[in-house]
N, C-alpha and C positions, 0 to 999 in steps of 0.2 A: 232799492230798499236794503237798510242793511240786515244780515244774519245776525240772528241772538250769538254770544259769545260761544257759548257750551255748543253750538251746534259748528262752528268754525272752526274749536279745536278738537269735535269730535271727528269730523273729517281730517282735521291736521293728524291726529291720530293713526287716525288710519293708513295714512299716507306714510308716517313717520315710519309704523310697525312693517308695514308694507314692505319697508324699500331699506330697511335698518341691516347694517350687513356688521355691525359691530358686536363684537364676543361678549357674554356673558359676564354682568358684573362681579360674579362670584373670583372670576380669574385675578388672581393679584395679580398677576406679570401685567396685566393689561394697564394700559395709560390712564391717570383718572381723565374723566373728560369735562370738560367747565367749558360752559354754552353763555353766547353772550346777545344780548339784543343789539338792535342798529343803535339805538342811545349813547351809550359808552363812545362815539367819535372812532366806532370802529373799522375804517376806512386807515384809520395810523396804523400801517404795517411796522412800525418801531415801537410805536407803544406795545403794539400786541406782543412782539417779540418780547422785549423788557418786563411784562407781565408775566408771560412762559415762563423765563429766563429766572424769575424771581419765584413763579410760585415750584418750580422744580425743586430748584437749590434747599425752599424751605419745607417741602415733603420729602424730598429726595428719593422721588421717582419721574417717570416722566410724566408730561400734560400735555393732553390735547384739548388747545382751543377750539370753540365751534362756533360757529357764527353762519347767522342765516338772515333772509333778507325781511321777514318780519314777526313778530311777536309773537303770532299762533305757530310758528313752526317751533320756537325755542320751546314756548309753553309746553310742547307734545309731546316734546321729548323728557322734558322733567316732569310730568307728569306719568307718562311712561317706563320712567327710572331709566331713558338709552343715557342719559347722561349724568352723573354724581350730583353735580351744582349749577345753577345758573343765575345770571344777573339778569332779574327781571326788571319790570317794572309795577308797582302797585296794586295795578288795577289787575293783571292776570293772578297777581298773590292773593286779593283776596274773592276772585272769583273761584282759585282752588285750592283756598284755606286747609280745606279738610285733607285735603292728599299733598300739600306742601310743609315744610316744615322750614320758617324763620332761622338762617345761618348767622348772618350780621347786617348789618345796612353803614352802610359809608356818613361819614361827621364832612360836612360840607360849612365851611367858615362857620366851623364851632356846635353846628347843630346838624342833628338829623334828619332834614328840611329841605326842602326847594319848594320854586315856586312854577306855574303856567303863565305865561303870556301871549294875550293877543298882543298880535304886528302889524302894522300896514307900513305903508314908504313913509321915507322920510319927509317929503314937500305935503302929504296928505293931510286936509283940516280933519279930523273925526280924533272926538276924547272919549267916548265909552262906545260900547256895545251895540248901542244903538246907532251909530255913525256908520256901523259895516252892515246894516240890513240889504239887502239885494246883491252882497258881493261876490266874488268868485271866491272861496275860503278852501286853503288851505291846511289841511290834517297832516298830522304824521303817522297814523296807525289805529285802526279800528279798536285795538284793546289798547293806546295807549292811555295814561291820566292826565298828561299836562298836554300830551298833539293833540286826545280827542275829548274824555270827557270831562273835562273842567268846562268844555265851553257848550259840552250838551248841556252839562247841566244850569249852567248860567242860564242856557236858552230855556231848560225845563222849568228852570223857576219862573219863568215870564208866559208860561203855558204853550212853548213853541217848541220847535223841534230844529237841528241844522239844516232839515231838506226843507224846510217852512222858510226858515228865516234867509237862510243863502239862497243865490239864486242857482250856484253850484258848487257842489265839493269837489274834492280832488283830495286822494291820497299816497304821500308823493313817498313815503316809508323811510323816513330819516329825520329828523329834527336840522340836520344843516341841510337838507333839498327841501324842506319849509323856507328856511330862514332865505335859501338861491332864490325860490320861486317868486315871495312876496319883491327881494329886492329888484329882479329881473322881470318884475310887471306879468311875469304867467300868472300869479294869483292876488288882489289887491286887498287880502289879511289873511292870514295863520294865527294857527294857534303851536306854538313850540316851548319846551323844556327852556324855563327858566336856567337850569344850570348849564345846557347846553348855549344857549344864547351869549353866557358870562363866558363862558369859556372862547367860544369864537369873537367876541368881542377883543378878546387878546391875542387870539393867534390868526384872524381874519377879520382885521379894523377895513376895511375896505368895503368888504359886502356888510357886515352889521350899519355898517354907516347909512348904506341906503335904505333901512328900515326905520321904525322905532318903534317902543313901547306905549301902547294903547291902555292897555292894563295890565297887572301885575295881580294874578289871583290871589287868598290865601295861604297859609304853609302847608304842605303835604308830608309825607312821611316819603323821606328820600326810599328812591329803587333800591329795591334789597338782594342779597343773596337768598338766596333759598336752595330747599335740595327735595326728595320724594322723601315723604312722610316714614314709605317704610323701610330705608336705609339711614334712621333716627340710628343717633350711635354709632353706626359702623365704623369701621378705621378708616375707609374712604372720607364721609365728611369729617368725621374728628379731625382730619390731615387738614381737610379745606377752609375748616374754622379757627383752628391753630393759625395755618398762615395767613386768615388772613385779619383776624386781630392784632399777629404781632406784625403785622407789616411797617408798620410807624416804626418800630425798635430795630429794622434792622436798612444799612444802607441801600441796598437793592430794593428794598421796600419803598425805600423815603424815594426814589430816583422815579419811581411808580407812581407812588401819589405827585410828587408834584409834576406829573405829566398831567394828569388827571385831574391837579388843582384840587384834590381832596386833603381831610387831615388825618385821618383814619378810618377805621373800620370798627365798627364799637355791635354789644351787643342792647338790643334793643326789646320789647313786646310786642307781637302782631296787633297789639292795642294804638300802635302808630297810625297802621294805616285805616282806621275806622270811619275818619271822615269820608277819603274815598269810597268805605262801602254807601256810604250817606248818599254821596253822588250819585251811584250807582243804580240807588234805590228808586230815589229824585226821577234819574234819566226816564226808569224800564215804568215808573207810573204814567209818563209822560206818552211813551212812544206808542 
């Protein structure tokens, strides 16, 4: 059975506060720190460098990246204020609306969008949702919107639930250990991040090959930045919103995005991601 959200990152919480050996945000000399989910393809130890590398030059202090292995542990800490800013995803942004505060959200081939997909292999007959009932389905993250609940809620609309309709989950915490799993037969459909799938379809044509596309959900409001609601204003995020709207303007920026395959960083309304609350609501009538 899975945990309600709010009770997953109240224990991440605690876990976070627990074991946090980091100095007080108040200290300027301190490094700002910018936390990142497994989405972002952050497993690229050069991307992440060249991200550093960029967002220093254009605060001109130093940054610490943070990266952890899944979305409640990020959540805890921005929630908690241990870290300035973080690249979320969606579904934790607007589970904690009220203590987050919207930084910018990423322009993805012109819009602030992406999409979920279900997968199965590529020899497999099945063309909708219904073609994967009894599978072995693969997720990438209990709070994620496009690994998990786009396809709760596909299931909740049909009055079923994923532990109903699959015969079992697995959640493998990565959107490219979704996309391994389905092509290497451990799981025979996922659900994974449309942008992530675009992206490894160009830099890993090999494993997307043995997959395809099942379906291709609705648009969502691309993973945003955010930061804790009551560090609104401070010169820490003013730094982190500055660099990274003008990322586009400047070369070490551009060198960034197009690792990223993004076009910028724009700023947006938490009114994007609304639909997702929609889903959300859908799921928890359901469960």
């Amino acid at each position: 059975m899975q945990q309600h959200p709010d009770r997953r990152i109240a224990l991440a919480y605690g876990a976070a506060a627990a074991l946090s050996l980091v100095l007080p945000a108040s200290a300027e000399e301190d490094p700002i720190r910018f936390a990142l989910t497994p989405v972002f393809l952050t497993s690229d130890l050069d991307l992440l460098d060249h991200l550093k590398a960029y967002l220093e030059k254009a605060m001109e202090r130093s940054v610490q990246l943070i990266t952890r292995r899944t979305y409640q542990e990020i959540t805890a800490l921005l929630v908690s204020a241990q870290v300035d800013g973080a690249w979320l995803c969606g579904f934790p942004f607007i589970e904690h609306k009220a203590q987050l505060e919207l930084v910018a959200v990423p322009i993805w081939r012109g819009k602030p969008l992406y999409q979920s997909y279900l997968i199965t292999s590529r020899d497999r007959q099945a063309e909708e949702i219904g073609d994967l009932a009894g599978d072995i389905h693969a997720f990438s993250d209990p709070d994620s919107n496009s690994g998990y609940l786009v396809t709760a809620a596909y299931l909740a609309a049909l009055k079923t639930t994923p532990d109903r309709f699959f015969r079992q989950t697995i959640f493998t915490y990565g959107h490219f250990n979704v996309v391994r799993a389905v092509a290497s037969g451990l799981a025979q459909s996922g659900s994974v991040d449309g942008y992530v799938y675009e992206v490894l379809r160009e830099t890993n044509p090999e494993l997307v090959a043995a997959t395809r596309v099942v379906r291709a959900s609705d648009w969502f409001g691309f993973p945003p930045i955010a930061s804790p609601v009551a560090a609104s204003g401070s010169p820490r995020v003013s730094a982190i919103k500055a660099a990274l709207l003008g990322m586009h303007m400047d070369p070490r920026g551009q060198e960034v995005l197009a690792r990223l395959r993004l076009d910028r960083f724009d700023r947006e309304s938490p009114e994007l991601f609304a639909s997702i609350e929609a889903n959300r609501n859908l799921v928890r009538s359901i469960s």
